[in-house]
C-alpha positions in Angstrom: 61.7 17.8 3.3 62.2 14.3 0.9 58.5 14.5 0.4 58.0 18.1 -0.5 61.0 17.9 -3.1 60.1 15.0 -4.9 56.0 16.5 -4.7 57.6 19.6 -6.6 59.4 17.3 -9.0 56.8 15.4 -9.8 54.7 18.6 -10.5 52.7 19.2 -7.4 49.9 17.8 -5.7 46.9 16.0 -7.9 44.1 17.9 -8.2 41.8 17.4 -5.3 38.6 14.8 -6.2 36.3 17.1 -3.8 33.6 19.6 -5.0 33.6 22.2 -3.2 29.4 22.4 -2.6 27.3 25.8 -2.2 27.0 27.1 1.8 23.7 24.7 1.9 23.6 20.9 0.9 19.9 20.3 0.7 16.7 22.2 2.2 14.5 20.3 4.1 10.7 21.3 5.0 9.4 20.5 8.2 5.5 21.1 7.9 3.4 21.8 11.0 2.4 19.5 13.2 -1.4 20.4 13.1 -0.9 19.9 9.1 -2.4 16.6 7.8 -0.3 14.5 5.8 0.1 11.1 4.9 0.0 8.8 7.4 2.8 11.8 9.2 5.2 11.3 6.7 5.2 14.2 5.1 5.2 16.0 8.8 8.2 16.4 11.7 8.9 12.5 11.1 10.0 12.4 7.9 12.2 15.4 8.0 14.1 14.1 11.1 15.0 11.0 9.3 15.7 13.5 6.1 18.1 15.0 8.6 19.5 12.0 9.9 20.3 10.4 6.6 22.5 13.9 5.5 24.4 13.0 8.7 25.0 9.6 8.4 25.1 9.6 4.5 29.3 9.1 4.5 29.3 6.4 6.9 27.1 4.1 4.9 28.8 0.6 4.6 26.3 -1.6 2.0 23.3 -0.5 0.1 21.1 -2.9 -1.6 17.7 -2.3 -3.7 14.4 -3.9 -1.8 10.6 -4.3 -2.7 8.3 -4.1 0.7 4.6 -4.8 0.5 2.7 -2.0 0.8 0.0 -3.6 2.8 -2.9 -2.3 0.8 -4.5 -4.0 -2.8 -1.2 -6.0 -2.9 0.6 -3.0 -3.9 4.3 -3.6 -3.8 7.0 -0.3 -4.1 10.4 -0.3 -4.1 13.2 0.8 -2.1 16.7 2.2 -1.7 18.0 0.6 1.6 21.4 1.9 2.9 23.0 0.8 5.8 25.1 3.9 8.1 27.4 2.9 11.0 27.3 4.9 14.1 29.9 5.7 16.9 27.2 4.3 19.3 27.6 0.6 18.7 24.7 0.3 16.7 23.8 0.1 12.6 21.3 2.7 11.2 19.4 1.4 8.0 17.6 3.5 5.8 15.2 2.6 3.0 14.0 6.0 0.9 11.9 6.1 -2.3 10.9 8.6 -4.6 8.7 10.4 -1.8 9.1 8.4 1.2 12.3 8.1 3.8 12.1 5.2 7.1 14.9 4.8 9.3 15.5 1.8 11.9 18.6 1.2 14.5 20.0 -2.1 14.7 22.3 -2.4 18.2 25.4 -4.5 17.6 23.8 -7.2 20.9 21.2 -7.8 19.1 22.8 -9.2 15.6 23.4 -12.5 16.7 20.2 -13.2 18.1 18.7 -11.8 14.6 20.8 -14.2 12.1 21.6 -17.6 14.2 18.7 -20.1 13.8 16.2 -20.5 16.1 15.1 -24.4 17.8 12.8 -25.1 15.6 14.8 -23.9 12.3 17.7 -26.1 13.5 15.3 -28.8 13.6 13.8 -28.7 10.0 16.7 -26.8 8.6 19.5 -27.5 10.5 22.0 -24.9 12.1 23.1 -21.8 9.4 26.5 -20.8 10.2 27.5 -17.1 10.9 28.1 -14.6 7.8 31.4 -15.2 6.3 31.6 -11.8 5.1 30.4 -7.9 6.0 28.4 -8.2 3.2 26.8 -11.8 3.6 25.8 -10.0 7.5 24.2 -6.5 5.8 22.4 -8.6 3.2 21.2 -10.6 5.6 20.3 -8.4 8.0 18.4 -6.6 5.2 16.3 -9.6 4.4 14.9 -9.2 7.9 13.7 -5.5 7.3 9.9 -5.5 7.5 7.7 -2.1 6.9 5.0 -2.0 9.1 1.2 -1.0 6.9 -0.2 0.2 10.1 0.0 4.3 10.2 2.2 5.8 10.9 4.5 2.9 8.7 7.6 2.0 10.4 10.5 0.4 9.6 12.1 -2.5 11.4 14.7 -5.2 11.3 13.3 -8.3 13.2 12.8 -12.3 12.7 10.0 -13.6 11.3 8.1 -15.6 14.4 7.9 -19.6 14.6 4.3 -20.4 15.8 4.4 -23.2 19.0 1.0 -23.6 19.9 -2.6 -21.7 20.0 -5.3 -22.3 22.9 -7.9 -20.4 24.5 -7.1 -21.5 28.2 -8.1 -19.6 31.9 -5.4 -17.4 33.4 -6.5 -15.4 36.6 -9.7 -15.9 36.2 -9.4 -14.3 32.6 -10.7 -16.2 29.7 -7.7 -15.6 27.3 -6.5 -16.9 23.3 -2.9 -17.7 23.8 -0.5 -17.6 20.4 3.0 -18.2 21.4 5.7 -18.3 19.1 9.7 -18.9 19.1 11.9 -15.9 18.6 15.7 -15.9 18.4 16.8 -19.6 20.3 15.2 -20.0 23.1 13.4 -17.1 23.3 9.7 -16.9 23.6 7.0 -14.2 22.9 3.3 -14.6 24.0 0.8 -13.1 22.2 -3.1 -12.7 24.1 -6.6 -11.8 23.1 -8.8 -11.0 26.1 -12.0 -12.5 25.8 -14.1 -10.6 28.3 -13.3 -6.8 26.6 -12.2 -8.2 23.0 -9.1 -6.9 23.7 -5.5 -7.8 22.4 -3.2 -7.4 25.1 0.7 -6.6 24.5 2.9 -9.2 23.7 4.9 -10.7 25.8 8.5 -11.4 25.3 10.7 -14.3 27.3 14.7 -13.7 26.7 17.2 -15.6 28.2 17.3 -12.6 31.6 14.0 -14.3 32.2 14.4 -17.9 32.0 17.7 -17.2 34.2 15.0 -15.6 37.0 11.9 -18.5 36.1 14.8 -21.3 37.2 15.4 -19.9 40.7 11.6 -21.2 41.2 11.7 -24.4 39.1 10.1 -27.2 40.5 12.8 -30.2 40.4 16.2 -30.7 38.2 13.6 -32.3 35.2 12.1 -28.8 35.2 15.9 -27.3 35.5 16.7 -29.0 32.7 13.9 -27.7 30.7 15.0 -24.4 31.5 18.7 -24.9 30.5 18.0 -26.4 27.4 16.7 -23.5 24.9 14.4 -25.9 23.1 11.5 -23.8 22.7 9.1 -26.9 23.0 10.7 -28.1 25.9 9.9 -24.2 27.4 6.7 -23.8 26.2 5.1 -25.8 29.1 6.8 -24.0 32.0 6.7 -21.1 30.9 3.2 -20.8 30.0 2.4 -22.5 33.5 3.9 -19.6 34.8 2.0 -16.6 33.2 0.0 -13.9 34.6 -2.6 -11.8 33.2 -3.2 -8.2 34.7 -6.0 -6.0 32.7 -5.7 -2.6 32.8 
């Protein structure tokens, strides 16, 4: 009753800030699947993320301009990227341009092994402490945002790899090229040509789930203690020992 006098004393409530819009926000086109666009993007793909991004638009947290590659004669194009939380423990970035709209998810699990340093950057670099801020974690999340040139182009948020080693070595009788690379900290992901059918098989990713199962078969504490310590030298070795190769 205090509140409602001294509102009426005062004048009344402030005028409210809000708009109030037409029945419809935006129209979006959905063409038909059989209809050729570019690269899909003008088809059911980019008018789901359309959709998404009218959801998710009040939830956005940072926003930041960014230039990708486009992948083709060095061409370069610009980008609004917006960052949208979700009630399912996860970020949802956006990065839209004059014609073009990509969307990635980015689970909260997965942010620390995206920004802390990997082995091998703690070894030239030494370690990078955690974001300070919300903002210093957004921006740097953003910096890891990479838009794929293949078609149909896709956005993601990943680390760029630390090559280990290349050698074109027998495994299974299969004469294979072996790249392997450091991920997050000790983390490994195997990528393989296949020699016989000049094929490049799907890489291979080692997290820390499978190192816990690899040390259950280890072959003394030395090779334990390889294991344990996450240098991704120190894993390379039994880890590669231990790969198979299955064509299909």
């Amino acid at each position: 009753v205090r509140f409602a006098t001294l509102l009426r004393e005062s004048g009344g409530a402030p005028p409210s800030f809000q708009q109030s819009g037409d029945l419809f926000k935006s129209v979006i086109v959905v063409k038909d699947n059989n209809a050729k666009g570019d690269d899909e993007e003008e088809g059911w793909r980019n008018a789901y993320n359309k959709i998404l991004w009218f959801l998710l638009e009040e939830a956005t947290v940072y926003s930041i301009r960014r230039t990708f590659d486009g992948g083709r004669y060095d061409y370069k194009e610009e980008y609004n990227v917006t960052v949208t939380v979700t009630h399912a423990d996860s970020f949802v970035i956006f990065a839209s341009s004059s014609t073009r709209l990509y969307v990635t998810q980015v689970s909260f699990k997965k942010i620390d092994s995206l920004l802390s340093c990997n082995s091998i950057e703690r070894y030239h670099k030494g370690p990078r402490g955690p974001p300070t801020t919300p903002e210093e974690m957004f921006s740097r999340l953003c910096d890891l945002l990479v838009l794929s040139p293949k078609s149909p182009k896709t956005l993601r948020c990943r680390r760029k790899l630390t090559r280990l080693s290349r050698e074109t070595r027998r495994i299974d009788g299969h004469l294979i090229t072996l790249t392997a690379s450091e991920d997050a900290y000790g983390e490994l992901t195997f990528d393989a040509f296949l020699h016989f059918d000049a094929r490049q098989l799907s890489p291979l990713h080692v997290t820390e789930e499978t190192l816990l199962r690899l040390m259950d078969n280890a072959h003394g504490e030395w090779e334990r203690e390889e294991f344990q310590s996450g240098n991704a030298l120190a894993l390379l070795r039994p880890v590669t020992d231990r790969l198979s190769v299955t064509p299909r």
